[in-house]
Structures are given as structure tokens and as C-alpha cells.
C-alpha positions in Angstrom: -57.1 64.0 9.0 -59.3 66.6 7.8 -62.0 68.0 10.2 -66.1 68.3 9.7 -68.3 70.4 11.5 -72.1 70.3 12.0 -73.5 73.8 13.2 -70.0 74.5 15.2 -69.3 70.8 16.5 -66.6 68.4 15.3 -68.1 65.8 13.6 -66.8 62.4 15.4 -66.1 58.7 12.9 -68.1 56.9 11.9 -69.9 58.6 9.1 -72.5 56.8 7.3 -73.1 58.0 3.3 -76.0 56.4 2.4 -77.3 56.2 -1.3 -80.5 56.3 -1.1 -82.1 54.9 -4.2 -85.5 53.7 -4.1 -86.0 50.4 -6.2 -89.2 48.1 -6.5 -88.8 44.4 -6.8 -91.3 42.0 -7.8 -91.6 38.3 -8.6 -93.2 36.7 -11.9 -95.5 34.2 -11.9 -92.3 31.9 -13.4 -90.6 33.4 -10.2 -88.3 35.5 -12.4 -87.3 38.3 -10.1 -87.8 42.0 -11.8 -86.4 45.4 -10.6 -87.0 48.9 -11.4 -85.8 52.3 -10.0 -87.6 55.6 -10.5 -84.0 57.0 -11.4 -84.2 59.0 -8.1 -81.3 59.3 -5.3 -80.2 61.6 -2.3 -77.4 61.2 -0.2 -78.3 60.5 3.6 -75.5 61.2 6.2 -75.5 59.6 10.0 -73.0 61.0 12.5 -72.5 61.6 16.1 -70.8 64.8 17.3 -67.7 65.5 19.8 -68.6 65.4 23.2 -70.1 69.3 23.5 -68.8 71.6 26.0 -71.4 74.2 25.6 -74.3 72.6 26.5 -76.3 75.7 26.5 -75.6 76.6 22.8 -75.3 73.5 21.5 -79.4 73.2 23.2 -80.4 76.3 21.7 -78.8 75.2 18.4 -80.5 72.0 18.3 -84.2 73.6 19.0 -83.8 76.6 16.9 -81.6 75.8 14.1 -83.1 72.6 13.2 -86.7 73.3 13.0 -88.8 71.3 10.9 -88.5 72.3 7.1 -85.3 74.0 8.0 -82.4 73.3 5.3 -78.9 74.6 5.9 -75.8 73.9 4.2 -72.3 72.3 5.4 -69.5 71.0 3.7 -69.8 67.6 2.2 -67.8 65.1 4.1 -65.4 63.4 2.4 -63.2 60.3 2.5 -59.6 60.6 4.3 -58.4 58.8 1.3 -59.6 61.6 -0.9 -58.5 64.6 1.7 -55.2 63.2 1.9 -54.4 63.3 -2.4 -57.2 66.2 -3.5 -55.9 69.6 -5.1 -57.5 73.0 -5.3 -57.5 74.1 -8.4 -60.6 75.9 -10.9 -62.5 73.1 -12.7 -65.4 73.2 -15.2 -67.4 71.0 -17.3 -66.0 70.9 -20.8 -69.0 70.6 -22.6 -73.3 71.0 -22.1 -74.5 68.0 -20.5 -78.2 66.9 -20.3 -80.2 65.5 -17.7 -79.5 62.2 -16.5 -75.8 61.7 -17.8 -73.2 59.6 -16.3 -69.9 60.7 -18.0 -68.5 63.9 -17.9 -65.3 65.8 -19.5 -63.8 68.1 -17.1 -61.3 70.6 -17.9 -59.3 72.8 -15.6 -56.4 72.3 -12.6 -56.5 70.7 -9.3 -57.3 67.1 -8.9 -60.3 65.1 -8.2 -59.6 61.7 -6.7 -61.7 58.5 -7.4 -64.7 58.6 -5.1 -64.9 62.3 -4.1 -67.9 63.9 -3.8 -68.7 67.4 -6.2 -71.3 69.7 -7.3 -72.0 71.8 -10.6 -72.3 75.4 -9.6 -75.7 75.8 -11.0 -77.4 73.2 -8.7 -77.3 71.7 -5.0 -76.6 68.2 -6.4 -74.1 66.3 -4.7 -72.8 63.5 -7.0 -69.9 60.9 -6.4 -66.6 60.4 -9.2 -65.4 56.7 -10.3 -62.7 57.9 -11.5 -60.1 60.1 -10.8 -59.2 63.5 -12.8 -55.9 65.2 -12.6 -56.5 68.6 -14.5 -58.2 67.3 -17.6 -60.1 64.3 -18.5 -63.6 62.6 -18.0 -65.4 60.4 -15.0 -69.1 58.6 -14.3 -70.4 60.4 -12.0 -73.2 58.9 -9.6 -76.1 59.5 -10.2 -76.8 60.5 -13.5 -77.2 64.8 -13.6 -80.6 65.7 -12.4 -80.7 68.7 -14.6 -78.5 70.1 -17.5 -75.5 71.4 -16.8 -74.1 74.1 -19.3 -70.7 74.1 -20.6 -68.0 76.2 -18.5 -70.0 75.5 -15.5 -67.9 75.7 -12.2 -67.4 71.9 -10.4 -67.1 72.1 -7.1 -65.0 70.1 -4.6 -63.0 69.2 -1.6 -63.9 72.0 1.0 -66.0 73.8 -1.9 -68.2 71.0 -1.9 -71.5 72.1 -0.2 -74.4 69.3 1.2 -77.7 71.4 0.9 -79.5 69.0 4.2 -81.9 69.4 6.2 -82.3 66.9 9.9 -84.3 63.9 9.7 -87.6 64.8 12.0 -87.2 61.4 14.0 -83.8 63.0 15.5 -83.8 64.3 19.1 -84.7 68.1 19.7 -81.9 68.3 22.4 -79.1 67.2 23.7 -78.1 64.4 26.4 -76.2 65.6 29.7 -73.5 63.1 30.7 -72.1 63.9 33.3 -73.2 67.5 34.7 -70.5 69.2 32.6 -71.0 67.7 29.1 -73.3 66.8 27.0 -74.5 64.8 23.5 -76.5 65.4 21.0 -76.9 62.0 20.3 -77.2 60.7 16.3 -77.4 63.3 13.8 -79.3 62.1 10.4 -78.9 64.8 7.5 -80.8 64.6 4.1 -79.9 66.1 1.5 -82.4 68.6 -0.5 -82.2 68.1 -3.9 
């Protein structure tokens, strides 16, 4: 199984991925039930870390790296289903593609397995395949492009595949000392920056 980090700390399972996707639900006055969505989505990440041996950077870390309006980067976390069957290999979109598109031809080598997260080189996006891509060939992506993407542009994935984040402010500035030697740093909740 493939390893994560979060500023220098093994990321431990379970990771939550959480679409966030804000939608507004109201009733009729016949009680019909009618939703809408603003189109709008960011990926939310909740993980706990390895039990930290160095208490005293991993306090430093937490104080100073994560300050409020800080973003960093990382790489995206991804399935061990995807890990286990995803190739490296130079992909592209094969065509320009305007905001708010779901399919997408991509032409290149490596492969891109069915729910693996990727970006477009010209923006921080994160987006998530239906299907998978072996080469050449098209998927929906999810959610629908945020802003063009021209044609030749460079797809990232697997461990090219960069989350753009910054820490929820209700996280703890800290850590937690167990047992004198080691210590946690409790949940970590990332958002992604779009």
C-alpha cells in the first residue's frame, strides 16, 4: 500500500474524501420537493496522522505551518485500488474544453484507473474519473471543469496529482502528548483551494 504524508507524517486509514457540493432544497406548496446546486464543489479530506515521534517539530509544524490563510500543497490521496493498477506515463487532453464539461478525450500513455483523482496543468482543480483510460480514450470527470482547459494540456496523476489545501481553522493548533514520549496531532481537516 502506497504511503501519504501530511507536512512529514504518515498519514494513518481512514481517510475521509468528502464532495462537498452545496445544494438547496425546498418544498412546494403541493409538497413537490425541488433542488438546486450553485454548480460549486471542493474536495474536503479528514485524516489522523501516525503516532509522532518528534513531538517538538511536529509542535512547531502545527503552529507555524498551518497559520490561518496558509495553503500548501500535498499529494492527493488516492484509493489502494487505484495505486495498486495506475501507470506513469505523459497524458494530455486531446482537445480545448470549456468550463463546466464533464467528458474528456485524453490521449497519451500510462493508465488512469476508474475513480482516480487528476488535475489539468493549468489549474489546482482536483477532479475525480468514472472511467478508466488505458493510453487513449475519454472519461466524465467530477465535477464539471471550472475553467477551460486548452488542448495538449498536461493531466496530472497518481503521485503527480497535487491537493492545493489549506487546514480547517476549527482544527487544534497543537499536538496531544500520550504518553511522555509520543504525541498526536489529533484530526487533520484539509480544504481544498480552488
Amino acid at each position: 500500500m502506497t504511503a501519504y504524508f501530511y507536512n512529514g507524517n504518515r498519514i494513518s486509514a481512514p481517510i475521509t474524501f468528502r464532495s462537498n457540493e452545496p445544494m438547496f432544497s425546498s418544498d412546494t406548496i403541493s409538497l413537490k420537493t425541488e433542488r438546486s446546486s450553485q454548480n460549486a464543489q471542493r474536495w474536503e479530506l479528514s485524516f489522523q496522522l501516525i503516532t509522532i515521534e518528534s513531538s517538538s517539530l511536529s509542535l512547531v509544524g502545527s503552529v507555524f505551518r498551518d497559520a490561518i490563510g496558509s495553503v500548501d500543497t500535498m499529494i492527493m490521496p488516492q484509493l489502494p485500488s487505484v495505486n495498486e493498477v495506475w501507470a506513469a506515463g505523459f497524458m494530455n487532453a486531446s482537445a480545448t474544453y470549456s468550463a463546466g464539461t464533464t467528458t474528456i478525450n485524453i490521449s497519451g500513455s500510462g493508465l488512469i484507473p476508474a475513480g482516480s483523482f487528476i488535475k489539468f496543468s493549468n489549474h489546482s482543480k482536483v477532479y475525480l474519473t468514472e472511467s478508466t483510460v488505458n493510453g487513449s480514450g475519454s472519461t466524465r470527470i467530477h465535477p464539471g471543469l471550472i475553467q477551460s482547459v486548452p488542448s495538449s494540456t498536461g493531466i496530472q496523476h497518481g503521485s503527480n496529482c497535487f491537493l492545493t489545501y489549506s487546514r480547517d481553522i476549527n482544527d487544534i493548533k497543537g499536538i496531544t502528548f500520550s504518553d511522555g514520549i509520543l504525541s498526536n496531532a489529533g484530526t487533520v481537516n484539509l480544504i481544498e483551494e480552488i
